[in-house]
N, C-alpha and C positions, 0 to 999 in steps of 0.2 A: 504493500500500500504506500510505503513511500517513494517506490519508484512507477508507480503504475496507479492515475487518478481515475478513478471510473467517475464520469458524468452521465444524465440524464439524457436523454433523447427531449428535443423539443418537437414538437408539432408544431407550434406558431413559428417557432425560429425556423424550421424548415420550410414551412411553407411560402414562407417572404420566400427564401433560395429559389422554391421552384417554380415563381412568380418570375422571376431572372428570364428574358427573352435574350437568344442568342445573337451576339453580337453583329454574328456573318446574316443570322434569317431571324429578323423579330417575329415573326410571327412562327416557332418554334420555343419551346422550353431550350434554354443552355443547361441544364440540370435534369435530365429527364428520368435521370435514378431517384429523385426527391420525388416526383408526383408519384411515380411507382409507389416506393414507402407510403406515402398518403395513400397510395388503393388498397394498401396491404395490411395496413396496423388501422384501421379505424376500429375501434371497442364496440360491447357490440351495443349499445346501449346506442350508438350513433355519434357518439363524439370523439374526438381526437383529444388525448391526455393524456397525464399520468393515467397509468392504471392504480387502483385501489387509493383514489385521491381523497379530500376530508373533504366533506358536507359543506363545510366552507368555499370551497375553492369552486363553485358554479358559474362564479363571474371567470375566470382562469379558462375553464372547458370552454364556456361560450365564445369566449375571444379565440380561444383555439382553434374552436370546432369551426367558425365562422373563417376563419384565414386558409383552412385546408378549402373547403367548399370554395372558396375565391379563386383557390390556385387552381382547382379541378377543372372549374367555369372559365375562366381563364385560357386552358387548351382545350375546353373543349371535351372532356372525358370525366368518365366515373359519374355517367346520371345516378346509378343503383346508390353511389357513397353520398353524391351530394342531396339525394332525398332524403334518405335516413338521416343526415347531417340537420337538415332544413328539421327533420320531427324530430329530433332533438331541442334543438334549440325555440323548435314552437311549446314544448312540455316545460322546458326552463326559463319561458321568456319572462316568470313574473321577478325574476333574480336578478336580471337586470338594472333594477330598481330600487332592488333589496338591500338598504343600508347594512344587516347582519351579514350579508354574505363581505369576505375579504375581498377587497379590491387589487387588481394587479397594479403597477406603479402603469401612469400614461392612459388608464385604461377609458375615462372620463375623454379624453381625446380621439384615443387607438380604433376603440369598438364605432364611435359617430362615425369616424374616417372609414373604417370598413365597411359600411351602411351605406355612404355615399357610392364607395367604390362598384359595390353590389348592385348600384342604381345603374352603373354606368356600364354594367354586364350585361343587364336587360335580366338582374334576377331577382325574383320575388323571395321577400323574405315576410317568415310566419310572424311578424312583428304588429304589432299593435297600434296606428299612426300615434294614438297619442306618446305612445312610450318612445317612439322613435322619435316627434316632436321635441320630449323631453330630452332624450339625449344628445340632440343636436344644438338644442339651446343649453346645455350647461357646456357642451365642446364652445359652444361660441363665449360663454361668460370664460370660461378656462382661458382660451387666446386671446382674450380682447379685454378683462374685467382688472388687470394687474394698471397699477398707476406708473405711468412713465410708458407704459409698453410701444415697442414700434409697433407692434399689429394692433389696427383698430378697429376693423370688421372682416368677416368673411370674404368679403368682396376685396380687400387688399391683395396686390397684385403678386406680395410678395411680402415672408415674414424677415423682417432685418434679424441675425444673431450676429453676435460679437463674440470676440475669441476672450474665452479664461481661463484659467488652471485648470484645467477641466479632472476632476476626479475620477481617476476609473471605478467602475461598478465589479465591486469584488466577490459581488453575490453576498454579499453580507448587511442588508438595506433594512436599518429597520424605522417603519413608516408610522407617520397618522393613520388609525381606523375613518373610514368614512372620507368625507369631502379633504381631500390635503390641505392641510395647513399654510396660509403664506404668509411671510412677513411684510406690514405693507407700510407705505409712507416715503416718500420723498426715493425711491426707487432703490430703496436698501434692499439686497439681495438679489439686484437684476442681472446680475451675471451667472448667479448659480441659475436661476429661469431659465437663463439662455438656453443656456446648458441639456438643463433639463427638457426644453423644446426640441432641441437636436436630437438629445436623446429618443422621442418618443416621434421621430422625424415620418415615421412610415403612417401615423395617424392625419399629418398633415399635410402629405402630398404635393401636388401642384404649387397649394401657397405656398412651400418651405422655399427659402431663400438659399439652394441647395453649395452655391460658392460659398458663401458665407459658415454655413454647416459643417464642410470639409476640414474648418480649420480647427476641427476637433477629431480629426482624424492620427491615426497612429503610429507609429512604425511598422508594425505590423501591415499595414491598409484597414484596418479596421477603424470604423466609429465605436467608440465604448467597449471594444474588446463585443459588440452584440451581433449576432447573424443577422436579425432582421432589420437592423439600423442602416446597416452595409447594404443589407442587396437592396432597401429601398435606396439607399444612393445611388447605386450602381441602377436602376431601374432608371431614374431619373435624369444622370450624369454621364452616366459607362465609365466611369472612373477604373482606370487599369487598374490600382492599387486594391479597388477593392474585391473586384473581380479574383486577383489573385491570393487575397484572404480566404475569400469563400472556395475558392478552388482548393486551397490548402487545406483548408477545415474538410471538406469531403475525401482528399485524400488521407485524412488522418480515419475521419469516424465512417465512411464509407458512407452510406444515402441518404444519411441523415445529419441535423446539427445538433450540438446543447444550444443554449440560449443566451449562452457567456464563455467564450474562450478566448484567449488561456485563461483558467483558474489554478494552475497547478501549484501557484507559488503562495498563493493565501490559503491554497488548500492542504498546504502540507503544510505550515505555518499553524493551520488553525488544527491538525493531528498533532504535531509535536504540542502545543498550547494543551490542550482536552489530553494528552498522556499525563504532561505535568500535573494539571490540577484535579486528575484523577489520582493521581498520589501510582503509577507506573510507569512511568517515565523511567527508572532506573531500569529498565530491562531491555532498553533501548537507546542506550548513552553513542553507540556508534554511529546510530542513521542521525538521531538528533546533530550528532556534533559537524554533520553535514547541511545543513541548515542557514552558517553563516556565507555561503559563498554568493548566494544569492544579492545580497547584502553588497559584502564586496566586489562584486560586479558590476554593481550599479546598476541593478534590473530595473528600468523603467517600470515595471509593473509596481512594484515595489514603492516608488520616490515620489511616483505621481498619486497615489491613494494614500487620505485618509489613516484608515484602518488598518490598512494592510503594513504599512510603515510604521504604525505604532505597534501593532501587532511583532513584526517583526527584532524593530528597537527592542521591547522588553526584551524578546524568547532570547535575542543574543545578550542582552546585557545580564539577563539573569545567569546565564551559561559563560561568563568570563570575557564575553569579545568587546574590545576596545570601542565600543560602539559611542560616536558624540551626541548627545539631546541637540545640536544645532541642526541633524535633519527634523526634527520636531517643529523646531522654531518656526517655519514657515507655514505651521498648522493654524495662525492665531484666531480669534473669533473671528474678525473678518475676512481671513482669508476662508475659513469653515462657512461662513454663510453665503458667501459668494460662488463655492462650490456647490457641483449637484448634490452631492447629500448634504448641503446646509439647507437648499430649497427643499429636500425631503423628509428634511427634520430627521436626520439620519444616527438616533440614538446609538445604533450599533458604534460607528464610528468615535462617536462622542466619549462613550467607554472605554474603548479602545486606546486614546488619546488621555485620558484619565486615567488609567493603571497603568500605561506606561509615563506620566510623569510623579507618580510615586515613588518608584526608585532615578527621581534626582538628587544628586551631589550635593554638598556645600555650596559651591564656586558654580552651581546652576540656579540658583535663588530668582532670577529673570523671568523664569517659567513659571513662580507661583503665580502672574494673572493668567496665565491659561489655565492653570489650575484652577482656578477659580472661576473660571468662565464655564469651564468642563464640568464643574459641581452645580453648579448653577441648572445649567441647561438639563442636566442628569434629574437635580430635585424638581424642577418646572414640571418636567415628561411623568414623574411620577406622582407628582400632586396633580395636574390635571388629568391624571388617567387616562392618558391619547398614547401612548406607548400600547406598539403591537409588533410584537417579529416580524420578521419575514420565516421564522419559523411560526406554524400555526397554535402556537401555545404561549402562555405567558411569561416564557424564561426570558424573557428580556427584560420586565418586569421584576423577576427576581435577582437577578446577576445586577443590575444596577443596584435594588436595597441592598443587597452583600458587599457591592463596590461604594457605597456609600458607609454603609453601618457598621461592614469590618476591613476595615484598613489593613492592606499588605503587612505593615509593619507591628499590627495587633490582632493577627487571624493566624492562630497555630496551625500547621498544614494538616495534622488529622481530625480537626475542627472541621477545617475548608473542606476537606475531601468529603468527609461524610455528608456534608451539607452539597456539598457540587454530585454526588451519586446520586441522593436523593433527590434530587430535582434536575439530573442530565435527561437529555432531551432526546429521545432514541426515533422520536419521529423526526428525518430528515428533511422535510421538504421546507424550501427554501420558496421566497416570489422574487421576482425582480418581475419583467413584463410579462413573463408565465411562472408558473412554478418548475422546481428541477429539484434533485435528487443528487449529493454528492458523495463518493464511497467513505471519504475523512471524517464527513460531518455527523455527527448523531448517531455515531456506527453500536450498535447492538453488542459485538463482540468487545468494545472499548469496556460495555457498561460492566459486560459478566467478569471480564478480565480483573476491573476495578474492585466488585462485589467480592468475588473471591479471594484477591490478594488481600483486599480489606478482613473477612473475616477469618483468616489463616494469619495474622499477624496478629488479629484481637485474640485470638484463644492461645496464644505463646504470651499475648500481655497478661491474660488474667491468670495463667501459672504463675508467672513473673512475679505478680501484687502479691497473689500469696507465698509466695515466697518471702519478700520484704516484710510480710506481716506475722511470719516466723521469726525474722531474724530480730526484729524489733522487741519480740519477746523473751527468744534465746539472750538477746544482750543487754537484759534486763530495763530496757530504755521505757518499756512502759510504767515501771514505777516510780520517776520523775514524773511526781505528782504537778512541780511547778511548771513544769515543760508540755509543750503545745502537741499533741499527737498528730500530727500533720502527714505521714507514710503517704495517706493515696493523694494526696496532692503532689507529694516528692515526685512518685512515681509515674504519675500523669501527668507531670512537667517535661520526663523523660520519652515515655511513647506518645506524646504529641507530637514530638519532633524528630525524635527516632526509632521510626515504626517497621525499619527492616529486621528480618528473622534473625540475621548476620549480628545486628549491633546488640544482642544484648548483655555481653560484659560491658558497654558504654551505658548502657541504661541504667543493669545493677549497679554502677559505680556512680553514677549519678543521680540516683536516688537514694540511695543509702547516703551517701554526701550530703544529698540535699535535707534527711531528716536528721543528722548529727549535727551541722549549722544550724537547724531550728532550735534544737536542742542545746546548744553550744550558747546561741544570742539570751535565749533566755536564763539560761545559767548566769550569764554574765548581766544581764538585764536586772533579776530578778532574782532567782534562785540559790548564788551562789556567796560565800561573802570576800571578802580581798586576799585573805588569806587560803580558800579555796580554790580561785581563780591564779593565782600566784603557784601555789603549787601543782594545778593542773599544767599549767605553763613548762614549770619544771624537769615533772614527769614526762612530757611527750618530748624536751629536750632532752635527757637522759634515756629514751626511749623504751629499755629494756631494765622491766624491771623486776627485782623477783620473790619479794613479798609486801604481804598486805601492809605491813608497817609506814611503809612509805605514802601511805594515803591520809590523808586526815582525815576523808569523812567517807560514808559509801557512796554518795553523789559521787565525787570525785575519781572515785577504784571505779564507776558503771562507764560514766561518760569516758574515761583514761583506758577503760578497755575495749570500749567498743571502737572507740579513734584504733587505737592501737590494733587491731584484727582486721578492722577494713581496710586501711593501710594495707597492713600485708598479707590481706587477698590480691590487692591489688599491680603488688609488687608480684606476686606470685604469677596470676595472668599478664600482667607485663611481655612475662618471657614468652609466652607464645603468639602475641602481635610484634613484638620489639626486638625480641631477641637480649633484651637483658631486661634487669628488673631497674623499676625507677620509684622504687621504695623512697631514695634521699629524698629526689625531687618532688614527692606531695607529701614527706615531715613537712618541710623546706613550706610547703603553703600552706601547711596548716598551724604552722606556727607564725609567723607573716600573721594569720586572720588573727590567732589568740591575743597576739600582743596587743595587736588594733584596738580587739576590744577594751580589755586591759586598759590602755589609752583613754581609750571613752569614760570607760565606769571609772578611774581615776579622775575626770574630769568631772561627772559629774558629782562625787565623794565629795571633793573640793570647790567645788561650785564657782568651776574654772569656767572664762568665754574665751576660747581660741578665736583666733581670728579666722576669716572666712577659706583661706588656704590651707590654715594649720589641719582646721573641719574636714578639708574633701581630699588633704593626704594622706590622712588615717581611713577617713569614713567610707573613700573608694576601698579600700580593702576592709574592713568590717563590713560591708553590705555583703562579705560573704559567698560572693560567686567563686572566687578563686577556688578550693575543694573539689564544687562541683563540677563545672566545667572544663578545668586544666586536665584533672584526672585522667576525666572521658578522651582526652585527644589521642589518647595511645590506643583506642581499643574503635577508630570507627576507618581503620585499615592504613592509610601510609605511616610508614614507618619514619623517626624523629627522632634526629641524631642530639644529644645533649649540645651542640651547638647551636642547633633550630632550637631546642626549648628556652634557651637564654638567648635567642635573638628578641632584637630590641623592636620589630617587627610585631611580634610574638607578644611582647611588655604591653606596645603599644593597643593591639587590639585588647587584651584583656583591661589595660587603664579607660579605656574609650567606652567598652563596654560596663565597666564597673559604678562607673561616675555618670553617665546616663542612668543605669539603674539606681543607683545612688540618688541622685536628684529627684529620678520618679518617685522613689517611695517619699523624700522628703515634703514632696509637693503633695501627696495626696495622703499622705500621715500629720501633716503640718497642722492642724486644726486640733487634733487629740493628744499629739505630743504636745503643743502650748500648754493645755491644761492640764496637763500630767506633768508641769512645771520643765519639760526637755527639751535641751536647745535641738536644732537642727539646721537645712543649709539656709533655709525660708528664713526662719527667725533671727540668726546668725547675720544675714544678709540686710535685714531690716535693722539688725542693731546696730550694727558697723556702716550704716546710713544715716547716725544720727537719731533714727527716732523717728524720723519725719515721713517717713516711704510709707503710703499708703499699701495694707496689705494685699491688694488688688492688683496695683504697680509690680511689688516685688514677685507675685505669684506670676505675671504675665511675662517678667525677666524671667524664671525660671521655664516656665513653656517655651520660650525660646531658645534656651540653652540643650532642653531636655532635645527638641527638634535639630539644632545644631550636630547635637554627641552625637545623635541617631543616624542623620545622613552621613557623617562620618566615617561612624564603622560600617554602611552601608557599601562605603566605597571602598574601605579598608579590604572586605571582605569580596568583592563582586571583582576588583581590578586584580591582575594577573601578571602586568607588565612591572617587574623587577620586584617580585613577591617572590618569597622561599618556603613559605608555609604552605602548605597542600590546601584545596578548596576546601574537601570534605572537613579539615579540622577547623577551617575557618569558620564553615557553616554554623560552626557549633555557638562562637560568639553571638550570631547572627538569631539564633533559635534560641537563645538566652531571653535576648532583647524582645523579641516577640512574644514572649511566655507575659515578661514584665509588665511588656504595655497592657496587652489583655485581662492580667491581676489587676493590672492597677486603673483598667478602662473606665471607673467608675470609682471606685474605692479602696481599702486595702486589701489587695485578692483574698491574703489569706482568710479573713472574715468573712468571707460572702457564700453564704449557702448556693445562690445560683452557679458558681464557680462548683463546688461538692458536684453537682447534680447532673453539670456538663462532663467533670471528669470521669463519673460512673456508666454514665452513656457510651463514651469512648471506649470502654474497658470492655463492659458487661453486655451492651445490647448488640447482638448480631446483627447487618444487613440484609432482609430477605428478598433476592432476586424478582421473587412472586409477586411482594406486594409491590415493589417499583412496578 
């Protein structure tokens, strides 16, 4: 599938082809394999379509059905198809009309202009005057009802279009239900119109001002990458270039056309995408990693779309390629509204161009008003409820609430996936001016592949949890009455983020981490006194120790031996991803944390105020990530020589990542540590302001800083070029950060029952293929 894209057969696209009179004999077919195909595939019901197409799609059939019957009448053949054709579309004429039924994009124009043309066959159609009446006066409001427009009536001799960036149609258009939407006043968005008139050029015939139209032609010789666009040109014009389009397209699919080609390059863009965020993607890192050439190439398909470019931007920046946001830049709202899907209100795109400027840089800060244009337009579509796919379901509708409500940087991936399965979209079909069918899209076999890896990695977690929920026993850690029992949170911090079968000496080791720092902060917090905490310190520097004497209290001998065992479990697995043990190197961080603390609770014994640097060169290390995450970097596959572990590289991402989280908790613990009388960065920050800093002010400095650290390690973590750390251990800082934001989305995770009820979900409740 990713060397070989299966599209759709169109009947509409083919029929414009076999409308094509030969250029040597007009009055012969140039195509006479396409009217064939029309003799051959009409369904038996009498129309020309998808076969087993949705109830929806009657406006789609009738424009179909109607364009084969034109091309029949046309030469002259197939009375038997175009009867049957004709009772068709007399049993479906009242759909026509039918606001519920989905409209094809153009079709308000396409189907009037077919009617006329029908007039000029000498063929009766089973139509209704008044309904025909009707459609010919809203084709006439369509070309003539727009402010500024050169077309003023039917009777204009010719429609002016002007050349603009013209978007290619990537089969990815999602539209207004009902009447299209236009922007109006003072001729704002008359270039994307244009556009969109060229586009749907084969509805307006005669008038189209067909020089003018060309100049949205392609390399290719195609108009919009569309069959039927083309050959009403060529019908019109005899345009070599596009004769030789259609010519190609027949020698590729043989009697027939799709309705959009090429698709190949959004189409595998948009299968590499739907692997990722199906959480399978790993089992296809080879074809994926073929993906950027397209890019590097400079494929026009690619630079001139929308969607397809931003589509693209992420898939490579997320997978390491030096990819710049300055191909983005040229997306801005007005260059968007000016394009044909700005005129189509083309939410798909919109998306598209919104998740990929999520992962922007520091030093790309330019782009937050596109950002901001792209949120905008997204919340507009979903508060007026005019959001409809081009797929026939409402995933458009929910892939924006998700791209709204859970941010990249605060959607843990087994979060995302489970929520992207349950509501992946297996019905294929797509509209642009008919509907079509592509093998990437909505594919069946993605959903089972997904379903299944998903619950074959859940039932290895929920051994996993019980596991941790022995060992927390075995190591008497449940009778630290003052200490917070937090295990399935630990552990669900872990298989959210790594949820391969392979990783789990990284999970056991970071979860078990992660409830011994719980355990550890509140000792130090709360439970232990200075002289406990001193001698804990002690003990884990002397490491080996070999009786009870040496403990002062049995708090002290639980938490000193449970440090001490998982340690050197961890030393012990060590040797068989590393090939030695690195027992030193996580004393080494877990002493680093103690002292930290240490630090703090001597601070606050003495009701010391550090200054706001003193705060975040201690407090990035007592927040406590060092344990859990350094750990894990030996056990999620490259190996990591003691010179990479003390690169400064290495320092860096875990300071970056320490001090964002750091900050996060401060900001959204700030309100309860106040009155629990404990400084933090908030408080600290306002004191050493004088006094004067409104708390509103200082909290809005820190959301700024927390967004600064974030896009940081972002970049720390995604760039490749003169990096010595492997991606996968990168990743790991990366899955920190996003655990964080999500804890802390609202509140302080750890407190939050909704948090509990998510992470049980992820463990315990299976996926059933069925009821998807």
């Amino acid at each position: 599938m990713f060397y070989k894209i299966e599209l759709s057969v169109s009947s509409y696209d083919t029929a414009w082809v076999a409308m094509v009179p030969s250029p040597d004999c007009p009055e012969t077919p140039c195509f006479p394999e396409c009217t064939k195909w029309i003799l051959e595939n009409q369904l038996g019901d009498g129309s020309w379509s998808l076969p087993h197409r949705h109830p929806l799609l009657v406006k789609d059939a009738l424009s179909s059905t109607l364009a084969c019957i034109l091309a029949l009448k046309r030469w002259g053949i197939g009375e038997e198809q175009i009867n049957k054709g004709l009772r068709f579309i007399e049993l479906n004429s009242a759909s026509v009309t039918d606001n519920e039924q989905y409209k094809p994009i153009g079709f308000d124009i396409i189907f009037p202009g077919m009617i006329e043309y029908a007039k000029d066959l000498d063929l009766n159609l089973p139509l209704k005057p008044t309904d025909i009446n009707f459609m010919l006066h809203r084709r006439a409001l369509e070309l003539t009802s727009w402010e500024g427009s050169d077309f003023q009536a039917q009777s204009t001799p010719a429609l002016k279009l002007g050349l603009v960036g013209s978007a290619l149609l990537n089969g990815a258009v999602y539209c207004s239900l009902g009447t299209r939407s236009r922007t109006s006043g003072g001729g704002k968005n008359l270039e994307g119109r244009r556009a969109y008139l060229a586009y749907v050029s084969e509805g307006i015939g005669k008038l189209q001002d067909w020089e003018m139209t060309m100049k949205y032609q392609r390399k290719n010789g195609s108009l919009f990458n569309s069959p039927s666009t083309t050959a009403a040109a060529f019908i019109h014009i005899q345009d070599a270039e596009c004769l030789h389009y259609i010519r190609s397209l027949l020698q590729k699919f043989g009697n027939a056309v799709p309705t959009i080609y090429p698709l190949d390059i959004y189409a595998r863009l948009s299968m590499v995408d739907a692997l990722e965020r199906l959480g399978i993607d790993r089992h296809f890192r080879k074809e994926i990693k073929q993906t950027n050439r397209f890019w590097l190439q400079g494929e026009e398909d690619i630079f001139f779309d929308n969607a397809t470019c931003a589509l693209a931007f992420r898939i490579l920046r997320l997978n390491g390629y030096d990819v710049s946001l300055d191909a983005l830049n040229q997306f801005s709202e007005d260059h968007f509204s000016n394009s044909l899907g700005g005129y189509l209100k083309d939410s798909g795109a919109a998306l598209e161009l919104y998740r990929a400027l999520q992962l922007s840089y520091p030093d790309e800060s330019l782009l937050e008003k596109q950002n901001s244009w792209t949120s905008y337009f997204l919340k507009q579509g979903l508060s007026n409820a005019s959001l409809c796919g081009d797929r026939l379901r409402k995933n458009i509708n929910r892939e924006v609430h998700d791209a709204l409500n859970f941010p990249d940087h605060a959607d843990l991936q087994r979060l995302a996936i489970r929520r992207r399965i349950k509501h992946y979209a297996t019905d294929d079909t797509r509209i642009l001016k008919t509907s079509y069918r592509c093998s990437t899209i909505g594919n069946q076999d993605f959903l089972k592949l997904a379903v299944e890896d998903f619950n074959i990695c859940q039932s290895i977690q929920r051994e996993e949890l019980k596991q941790i929920g022995r060992w927390v026993v075995e190591r008497r850690l449940d009778k630290l009455k003052f200490a917070r029992q937090k295990e399935a949170y630990c552990y669900f911090s872990a298989a959210a983020t790594l949820f391969a079968p392979e990783l789990s000496d990284a999970r056991m080791s970071w979860a078990k981490n992660g409830v011994l720092t719980t355990v550890v902060d509140d000792f130090f917090d709360v439970g232990g006194s200075e002289e406990e905490l001193v001698n804990l310190i002690q003990l884990i520097e002397r490491w080996d120790v070999n009786g009870s004497a040496d403990f002062c209290s049995e708090k002290v001998e639980i938490i000193y031996s449970a440090i001490h065992s998982t340690i050197s479990e961890i030393g012990d697995k060590s040797f068989g991803w590393q090939g030695r043990d690195v027992k030193s190197y996580v004393i080494k961080i877990w002493l680093d944390l103690l002292k930290s603390m240490l630090t703090e609770a001597q601070w606050s014994s003495n009701k010391s105020v550090p200054t706001l640097d003193e705060y975040m060169a201690t407090a990035h290390v007592s927040f406590a990530l060092g344990p859990i995450v350094l750990p894990a970097l030996y056990f999620v596959g490259p190996k990591l020589s003691e010179e990479v572990a003390g690169h400064p590289e290495l320092l860096n991402l875990y300071k970056v990542m320490s001090t964002c989280g750091r900050l996060l908790n401060d900001w959204r613990s700030f309100k309860r540590e106040s009155e629990e009388g404990k400084l933090n960065a908030v408080s600290l920050y306002m004191i050493h302001s004088g006094g004067a800093l409104p708390e509103e002010e200082a909290i809005e400095h820190f959301k700024g800083l927390i967004d600064s650290q974030r896009r940081q390690l972002l970049q720390l973590v995604l760039q490749e070029k003169d990096s010595v750390i492997p991606r996968p251990c990168k990743d790991l800082f990366w899955n920190m950060i996003k655990i964080l934001h999500m804890f802390y989305m609202k509140d302080d995770g750890f407190t939050s029952n909704e948090m509990m009820n998510v992470a049980k979900a992820i463990i315990n409740e299976p996926i059933s293929l069925d009821e998807l």
